[in-house]
C-alpha positions in Angstrom: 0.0 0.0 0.0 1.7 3.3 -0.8 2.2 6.7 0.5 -1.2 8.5 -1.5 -3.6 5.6 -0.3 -2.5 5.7 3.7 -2.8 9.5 3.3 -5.8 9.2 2.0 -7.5 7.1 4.1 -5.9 9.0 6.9 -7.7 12.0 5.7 -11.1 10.4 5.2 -10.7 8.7 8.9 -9.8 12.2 9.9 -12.6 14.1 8.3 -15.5 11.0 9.3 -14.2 11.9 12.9 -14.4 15.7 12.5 -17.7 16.1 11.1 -19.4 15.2 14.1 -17.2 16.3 16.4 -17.2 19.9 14.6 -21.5 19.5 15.1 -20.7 18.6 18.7 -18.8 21.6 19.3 -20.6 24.0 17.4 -24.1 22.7 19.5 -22.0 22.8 22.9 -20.7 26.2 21.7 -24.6 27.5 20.5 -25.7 26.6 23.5 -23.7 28.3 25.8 -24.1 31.3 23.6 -27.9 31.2 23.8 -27.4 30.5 27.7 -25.3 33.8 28.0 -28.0 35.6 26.2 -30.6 33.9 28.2 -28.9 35.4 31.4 -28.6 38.9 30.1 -32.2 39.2 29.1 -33.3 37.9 32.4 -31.1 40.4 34.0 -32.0 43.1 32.5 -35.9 42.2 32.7 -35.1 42.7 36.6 -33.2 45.2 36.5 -36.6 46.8 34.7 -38.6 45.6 37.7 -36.2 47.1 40.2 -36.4 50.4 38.5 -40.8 50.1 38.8 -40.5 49.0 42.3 -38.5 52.1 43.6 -40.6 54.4 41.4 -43.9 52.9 42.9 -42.6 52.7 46.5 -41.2 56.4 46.1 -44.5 57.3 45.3 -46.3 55.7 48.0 -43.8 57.3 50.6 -45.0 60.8 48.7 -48.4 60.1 48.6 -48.3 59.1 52.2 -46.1 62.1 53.7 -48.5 64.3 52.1 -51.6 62.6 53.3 -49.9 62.8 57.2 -49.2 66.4 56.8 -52.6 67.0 56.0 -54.3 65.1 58.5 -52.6 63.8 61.1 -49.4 65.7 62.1 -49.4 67.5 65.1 -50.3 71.3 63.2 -53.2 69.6 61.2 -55.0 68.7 64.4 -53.9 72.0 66.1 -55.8 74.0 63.0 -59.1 71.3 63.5 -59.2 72.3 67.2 -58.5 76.3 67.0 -61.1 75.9 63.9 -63.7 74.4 66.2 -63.0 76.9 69.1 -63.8 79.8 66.6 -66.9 78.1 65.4 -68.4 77.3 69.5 -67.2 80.5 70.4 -69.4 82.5 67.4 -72.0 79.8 68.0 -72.1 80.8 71.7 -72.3 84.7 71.0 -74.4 84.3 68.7 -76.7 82.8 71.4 -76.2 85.7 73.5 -73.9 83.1 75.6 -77.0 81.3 76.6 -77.3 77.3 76.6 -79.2 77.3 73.3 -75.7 79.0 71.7 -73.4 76.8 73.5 -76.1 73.1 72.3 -75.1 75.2 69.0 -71.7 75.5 68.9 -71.6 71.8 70.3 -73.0 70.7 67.6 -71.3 72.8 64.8 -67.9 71.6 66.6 -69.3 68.0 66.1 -69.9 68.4 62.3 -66.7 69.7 62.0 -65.1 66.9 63.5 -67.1 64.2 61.8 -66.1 66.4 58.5 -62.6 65.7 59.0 -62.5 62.0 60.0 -64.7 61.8 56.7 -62.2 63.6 54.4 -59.2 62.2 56.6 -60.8 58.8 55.6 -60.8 59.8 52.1 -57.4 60.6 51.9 -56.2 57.0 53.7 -58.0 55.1 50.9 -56.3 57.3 48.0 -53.4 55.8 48.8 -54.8 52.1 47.8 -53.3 52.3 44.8 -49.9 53.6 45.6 -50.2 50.2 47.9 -50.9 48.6 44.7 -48.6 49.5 42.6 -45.7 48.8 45.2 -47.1 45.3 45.7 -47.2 44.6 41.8 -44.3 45.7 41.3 -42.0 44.0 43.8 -43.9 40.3 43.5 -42.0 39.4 40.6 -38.8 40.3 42.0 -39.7 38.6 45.5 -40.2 35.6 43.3 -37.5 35.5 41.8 -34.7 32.2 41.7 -32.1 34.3 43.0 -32.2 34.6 47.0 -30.4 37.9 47.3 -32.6 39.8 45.1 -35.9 38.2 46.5 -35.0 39.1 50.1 -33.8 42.4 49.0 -37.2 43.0 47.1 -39.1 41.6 50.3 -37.2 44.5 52.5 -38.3 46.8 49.6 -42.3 46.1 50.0 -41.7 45.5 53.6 -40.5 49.3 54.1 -42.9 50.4 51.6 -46.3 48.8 52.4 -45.3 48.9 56.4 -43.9 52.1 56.8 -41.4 51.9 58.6 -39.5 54.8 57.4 -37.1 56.4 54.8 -34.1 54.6 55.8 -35.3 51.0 56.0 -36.8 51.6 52.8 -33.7 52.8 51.2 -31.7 50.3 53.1 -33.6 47.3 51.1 -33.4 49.8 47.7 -29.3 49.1 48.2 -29.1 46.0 48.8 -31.8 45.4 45.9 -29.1 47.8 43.5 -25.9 45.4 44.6 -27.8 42.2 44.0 -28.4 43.3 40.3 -25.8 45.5 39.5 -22.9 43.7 41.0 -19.3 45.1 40.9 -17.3 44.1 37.8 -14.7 42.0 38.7 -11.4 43.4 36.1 -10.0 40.3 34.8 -6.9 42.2 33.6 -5.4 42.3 37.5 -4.4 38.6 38.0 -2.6 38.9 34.5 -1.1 42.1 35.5 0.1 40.9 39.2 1.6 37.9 37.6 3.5 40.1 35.3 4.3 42.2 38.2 5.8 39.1 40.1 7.9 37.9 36.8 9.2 41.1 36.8 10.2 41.2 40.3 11.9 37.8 39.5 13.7 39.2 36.9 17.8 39.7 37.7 19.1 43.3 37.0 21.4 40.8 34.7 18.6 39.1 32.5 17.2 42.4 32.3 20.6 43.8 30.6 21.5 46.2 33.4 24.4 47.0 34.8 25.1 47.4 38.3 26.3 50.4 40.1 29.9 51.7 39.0 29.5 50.9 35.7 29.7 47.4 35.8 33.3 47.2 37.0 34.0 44.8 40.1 35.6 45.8 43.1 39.0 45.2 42.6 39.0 46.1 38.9 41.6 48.6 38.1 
């Protein structure tokens, strides 16, 4: 058998064994591509999320500090009662400061009051959906496979829905940001502290230098 015939049936052994191994490779190869693609979309379908969830909860902590200013901080319910001390008073005069005026002014003061826990009421259930739209928007992400970004959407809703305050609330926000935006990791520094240590390792000889006093030794004339 000559030279040309064991080349050439090298060369078809070779190519029967490369076609599927090329196939195998490329699927191996097409699948971790569509995996890495699979990864960034979820990602950045979270990352979406996480932005709705801190625009929803912001807007239920504004909704809410505006609803507590109006009726029931300390100066709201300082206005209700100087208003219903103006309105017995003129009640009262108005009765010649008899007990008919005051039964009046009693019972303008009561309106009042029933007035504002009506309209206070009013204002608590305008914030039903701000509650809402927090709780829509963080279920996803408290659902989610990953642990750290379902606990850190949890503290999100938790601060949100529960009040309990600006900085628990933006205390689950940061640790909801640094489970999806992790920092990147440069994977030029282990190449550049092993250069760095070869370097080091390098003689002032192999590097071509010469040492102090121009290379002469110390008894050299």
């Amino acid at each position: 058998m000559n030279d040309a015939v064991i080349n050439g049936l090298i060369a078809g052994g070779l190519g029967l064994i490369g076609a599927p191994l090329g196939v195998v490779v490329g699927w191996v190869l097409s699948r971790r591509q569509q995996r890495a693609m699979d990864e960034r979309e979820d990602r950045r379908r979270l990352r979406e999320q996480m932005q709705q969830l801190v625009v929803a909860a912001s807007e239920l902590m504004v909704a809410r500090k505006t609803h507590h200013a109006r009726w029931l901080s300390r100066e709201s319910r300082v206005r209700l009662v100087g208003m219903a001390g103006i309105e017995f008073w003129s009640a009262w005069r108005s009765g010649a400061g008899s007990r008919a005026g005051a039964a009046r002014g009693l019972g303008a003061v009561a309106r009042m009051v029933n007035e504002w826990d009506r309209s206070g009421l009013q204002g608590a259930a305008a914030l039903a959906p701000y509650l809402a739209g927090v709780a829509a928007a963080g279920l996803p992400l408290g659902m989610s496979d990953d642990p750290a970004v379902a606990a850190a959407a949890q503290a999100v809703m938790s601060a949100a829905l529960e009040d309990k305050g600006e900085a628990a609330l933006n205390e689950g926000i940061a640790a909801l940001r640094a489970a999806l935006y992790p920092p990147q990791v440069d994977r030029r520094r282990w190449y550049a502290r092993v250069l760095r240590r070869r370097q080091a390792a390098v003689t002032p000889a192999q590097r071509g230098e010469l040492p102090a006093g121009g290379g002469r030794s110390p008894g050299s004339p």
